[in-house]
C-alpha positions in Angstrom: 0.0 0.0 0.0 2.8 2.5 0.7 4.7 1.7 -2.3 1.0 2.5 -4.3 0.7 5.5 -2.8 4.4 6.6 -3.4 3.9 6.0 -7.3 0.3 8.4 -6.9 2.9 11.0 -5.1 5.9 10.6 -7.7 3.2 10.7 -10.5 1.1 13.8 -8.9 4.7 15.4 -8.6 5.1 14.6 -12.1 2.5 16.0 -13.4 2.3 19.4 -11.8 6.2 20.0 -12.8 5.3 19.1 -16.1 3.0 21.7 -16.0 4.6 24.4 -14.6 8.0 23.7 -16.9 5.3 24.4 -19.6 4.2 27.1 -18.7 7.6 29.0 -16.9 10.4 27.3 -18.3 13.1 25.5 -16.3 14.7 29.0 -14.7 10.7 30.7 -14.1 9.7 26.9 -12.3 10.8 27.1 -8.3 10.1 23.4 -6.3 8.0 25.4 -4.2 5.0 26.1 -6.7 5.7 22.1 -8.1 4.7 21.2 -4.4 1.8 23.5 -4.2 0.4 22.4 -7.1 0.6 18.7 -6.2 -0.4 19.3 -3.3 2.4 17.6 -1.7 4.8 18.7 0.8 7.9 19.7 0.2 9.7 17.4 2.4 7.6 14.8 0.3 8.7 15.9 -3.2 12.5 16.1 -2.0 12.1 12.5 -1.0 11.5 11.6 -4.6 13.5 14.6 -6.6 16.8 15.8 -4.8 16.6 18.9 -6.7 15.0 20.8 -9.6 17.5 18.9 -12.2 16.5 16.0 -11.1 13.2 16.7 -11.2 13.7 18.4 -14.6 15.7 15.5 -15.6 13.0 12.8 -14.7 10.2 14.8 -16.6 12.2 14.9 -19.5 13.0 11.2 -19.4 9.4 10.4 -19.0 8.1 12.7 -21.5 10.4 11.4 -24.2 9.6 7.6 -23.2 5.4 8.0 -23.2 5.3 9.8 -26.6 8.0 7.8 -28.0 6.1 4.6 -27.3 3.0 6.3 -28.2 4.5 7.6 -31.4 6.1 3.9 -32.3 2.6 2.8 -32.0 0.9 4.8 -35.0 3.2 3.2 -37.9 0.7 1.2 -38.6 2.4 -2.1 -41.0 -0.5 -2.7 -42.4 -0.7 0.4 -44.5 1.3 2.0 -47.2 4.7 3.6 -45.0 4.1 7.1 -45.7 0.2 6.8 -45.3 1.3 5.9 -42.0 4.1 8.1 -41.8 1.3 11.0 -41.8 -1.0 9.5 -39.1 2.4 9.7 -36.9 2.7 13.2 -37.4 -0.5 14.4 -36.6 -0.9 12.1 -33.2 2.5 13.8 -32.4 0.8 17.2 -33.3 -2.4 16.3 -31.6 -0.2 14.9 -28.3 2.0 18.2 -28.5 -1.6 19.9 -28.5 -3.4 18.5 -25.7 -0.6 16.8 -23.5 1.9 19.0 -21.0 4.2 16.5 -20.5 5.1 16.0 -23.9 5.7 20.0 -24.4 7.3 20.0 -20.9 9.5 17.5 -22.0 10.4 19.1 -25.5 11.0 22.8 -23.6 13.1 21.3 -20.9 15.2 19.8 -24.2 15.7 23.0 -25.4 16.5 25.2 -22.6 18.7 23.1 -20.7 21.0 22.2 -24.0 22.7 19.4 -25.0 21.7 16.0 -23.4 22.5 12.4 -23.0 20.6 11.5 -26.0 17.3 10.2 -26.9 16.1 9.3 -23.5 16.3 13.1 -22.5 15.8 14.6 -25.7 12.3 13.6 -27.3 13.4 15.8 -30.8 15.8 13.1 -30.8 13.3 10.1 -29.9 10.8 11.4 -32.7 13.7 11.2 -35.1 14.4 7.5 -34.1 11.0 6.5 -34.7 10.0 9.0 -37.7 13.6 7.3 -39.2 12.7 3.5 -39.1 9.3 4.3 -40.9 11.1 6.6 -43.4 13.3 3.7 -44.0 10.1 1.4 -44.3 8.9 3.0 -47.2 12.2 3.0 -49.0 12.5 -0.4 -48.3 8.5 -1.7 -49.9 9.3 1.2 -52.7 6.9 3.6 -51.8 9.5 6.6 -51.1 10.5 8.5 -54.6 13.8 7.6 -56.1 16.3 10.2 -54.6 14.4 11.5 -51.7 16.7 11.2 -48.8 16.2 9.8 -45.6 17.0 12.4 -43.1 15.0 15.0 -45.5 12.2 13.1 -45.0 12.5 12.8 -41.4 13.1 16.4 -41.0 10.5 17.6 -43.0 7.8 14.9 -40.9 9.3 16.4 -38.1 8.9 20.0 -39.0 5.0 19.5 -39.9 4.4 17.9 -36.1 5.9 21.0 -34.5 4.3 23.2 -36.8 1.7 25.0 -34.3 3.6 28.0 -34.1 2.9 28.0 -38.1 -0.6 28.2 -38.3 -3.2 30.8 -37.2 -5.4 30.7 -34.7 -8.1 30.0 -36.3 -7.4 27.5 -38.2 -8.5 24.0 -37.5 -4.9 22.8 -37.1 -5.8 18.9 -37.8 -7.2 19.8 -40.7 -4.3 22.3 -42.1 -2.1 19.6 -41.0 -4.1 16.7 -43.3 -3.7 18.8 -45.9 -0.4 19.5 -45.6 0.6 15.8 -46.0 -1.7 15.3 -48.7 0.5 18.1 -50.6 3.5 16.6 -50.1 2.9 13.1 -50.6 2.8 13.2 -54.8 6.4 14.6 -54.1 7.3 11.7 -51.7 6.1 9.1 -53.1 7.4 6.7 -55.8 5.0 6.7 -59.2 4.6 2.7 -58.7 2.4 3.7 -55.4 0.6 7.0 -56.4 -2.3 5.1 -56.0 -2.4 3.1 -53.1 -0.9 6.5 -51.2 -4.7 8.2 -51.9 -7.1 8.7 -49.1 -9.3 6.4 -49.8 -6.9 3.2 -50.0 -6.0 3.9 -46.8 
């Protein structure tokens, strides 16, 4: 029973940092406001976190781990590579939209620097994963002849962080279905023009 209600403290403390990096940054976020938010004491939250990096650090590790699992999940093998390619950038979108740990995470990555990789860095995560679907679709033949890799990991990349990109209001799902219907004819190989269309997906 203790060790359950230590996981609903660490979690709770989890979740309010997450949301407070979000919102303030690393530097604006005190461990003060984390524990008044939980509504845990502090003597509690120093029990789990040591300090703010660490707290920082565990957020970040978290973060990256959920929505790379999450992400990994959406290339779907039963469908053309970069049909499913597009359903992985809009969950990413829609979890960037709607979930504070994943935004926590990817501000954390970039205000605190360099990191120790992919387990702290979700840019780097969402690469790893955007990468071995990439690859899929050179591999069956659906990618155009020439289109490189990492171009096509950077670009998928770009589109999922592209709130900043498009006005307020816009239905940003939409713009971002859109998007990927634009640039598949330029991704994709002539032999699978056709199965790439919405409706054979």
């Amino acid at each position: 029973m203790r060790q359950v209600r230590a996981e609903e403290t660490r979690n709770a403390l989890l979740l309010a940092a997450a949301q407070i990096f979000d919102r303030d940054g690393y530097e604006g976020t005190t461990l003060a406001t984390v524990s008044d938010r939980a509504a845990v004491s502090k003597g509690a939250l120093s029990f789990h976190f040591s300090s703010k990096s660490a707290l920082a650090d565990a957020v970040q590790y978290v973060a990256c781990e959920r929505s790379g699992a999450e992400l990994k999940a959406l290339d779907d093998p039963g469908v053309p590579a970069l049909r499913a390619l597009g359903g992985m950038v809009r969950g990413l979108a829609g979890r960037l939209a709607t979930d504070p740990l994943t935004r926590a995470g990817l501000r954390l990555a970039r205000e605190r620097g360099p990191s120790l990789g992919a387990a702290m860095d979700c840019r780097l995560a969402w690469r790893a994963v955007l990468r071995q679907t990439v690859l899929r679709a050179r591999e069956e033949g659906s990618l155009r002849s020439g289109a490189g890799v990492e171009s096509v990991v950077d670009l998928a990349l770009a589109l999922a962080l592209h709130q900043e990109a498009v006005p307020a209001d816009r239905d940003r799902e939409a713009w971002l279905t859109d998007a990927w219907e634009l640039l598949l004819p330029a991704l994709a190989s002539p032999a699978f023009a056709d199965r790439l269309t919405p409706t054979s997906s």
